[in-house]
C-alpha positions in Angstrom: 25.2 29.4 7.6 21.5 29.8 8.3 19.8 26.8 11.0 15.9 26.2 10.1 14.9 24.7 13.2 11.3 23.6 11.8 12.6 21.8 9.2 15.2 19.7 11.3 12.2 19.1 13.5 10.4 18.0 10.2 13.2 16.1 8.5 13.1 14.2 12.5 10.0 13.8 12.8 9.4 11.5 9.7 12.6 9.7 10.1 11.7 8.6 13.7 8.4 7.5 12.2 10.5 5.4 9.6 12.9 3.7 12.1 10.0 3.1 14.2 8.1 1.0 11.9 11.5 -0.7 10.6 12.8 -1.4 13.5 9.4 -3.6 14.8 9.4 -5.5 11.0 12.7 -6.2 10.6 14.6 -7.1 13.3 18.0 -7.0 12.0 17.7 -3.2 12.2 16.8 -3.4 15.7 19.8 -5.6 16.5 22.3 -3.1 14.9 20.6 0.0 17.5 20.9 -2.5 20.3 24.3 -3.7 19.4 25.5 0.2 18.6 23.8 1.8 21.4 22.9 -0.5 24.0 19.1 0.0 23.0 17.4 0.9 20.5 15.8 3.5 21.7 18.8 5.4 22.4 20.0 4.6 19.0 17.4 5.8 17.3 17.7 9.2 19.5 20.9 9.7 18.6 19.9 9.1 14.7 17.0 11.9 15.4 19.2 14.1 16.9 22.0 14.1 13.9 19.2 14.0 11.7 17.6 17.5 13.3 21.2 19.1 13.5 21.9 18.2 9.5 18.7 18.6 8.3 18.3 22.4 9.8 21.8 23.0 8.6 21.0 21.4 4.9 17.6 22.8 4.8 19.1 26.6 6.5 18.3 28.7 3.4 15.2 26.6 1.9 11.4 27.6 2.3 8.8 24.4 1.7 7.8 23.9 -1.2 4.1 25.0 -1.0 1.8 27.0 0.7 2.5 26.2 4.0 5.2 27.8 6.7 8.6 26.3 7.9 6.2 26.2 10.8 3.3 24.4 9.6 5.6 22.2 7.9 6.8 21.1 11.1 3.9 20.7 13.1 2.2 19.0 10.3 5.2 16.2 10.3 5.1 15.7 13.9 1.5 14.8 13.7 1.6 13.3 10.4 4.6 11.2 12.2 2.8 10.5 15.5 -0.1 9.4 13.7 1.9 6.9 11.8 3.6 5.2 14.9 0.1 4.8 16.1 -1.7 3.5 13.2 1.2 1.2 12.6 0.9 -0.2 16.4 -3.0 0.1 16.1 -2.5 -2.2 13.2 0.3 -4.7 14.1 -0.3 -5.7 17.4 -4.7 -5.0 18.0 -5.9 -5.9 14.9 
C-alpha cells in the first residue's frame, strides 16, 4: 500500500483551515475539542494528524487531478489554507 505524503499534507492542510474557522463561529465544536482533548488545539492536532495518515493512505496510488504535481498540490493547500486562517481572522476580529 502506497503513502502520498503531499496529499496527506494537502488533505490536512484544508481540513485544519475548516476546523479553524468552525471552531471560532460555532462554539459548540469548540466545546466538543476542549471537552475531548483538554483543548482545542490539541484536538484539532490530533484530527490533522489522522486526517494526514488516512488521507496519504487513501490518496497512496492517486495523481491530482490537473496539471499540477503531488507537490504543488500540497504546497498550494498549505498556502491556500494559511491564507484562509488569515483572511478569516483579518475579517472577524479587525474589520
Amino acid at each position: 500500500m502506497k503513502f502520498n505524503h503531499y496529499l496527506g499534507a494537502a488533505v490536512a492542510a484544508w481540513l485544519l483551515a475548516i476546523m479553524v474557522v468552525v471552531a471560532e463561529l460555532f462554539a459548540p465544536f469548540k466545546d466538543f475539542l476542549i471537552a475531548t482533548f483538554s483543548h482545542h488545539w490539541i484536538g484539532k492536532a490530533v484530527i490533522v494528524a489522522l486526517a494526514f495518515v488516512i488521507g496519504g493512505f487513501l490518496l497512496g496510488g492517486k495523481n491530482p487531478i490537473s496539471k499540477y504535481s503531488s507537490e504543488d498540490v500540497a504546497w498550494y493547500s498549505t498556502l491556500g489554507g494559511l491564507a484562509a486562517i488569515l483572511a478569516f481572522y483579518v475579517f472577524e476580529f479587525i474589520t
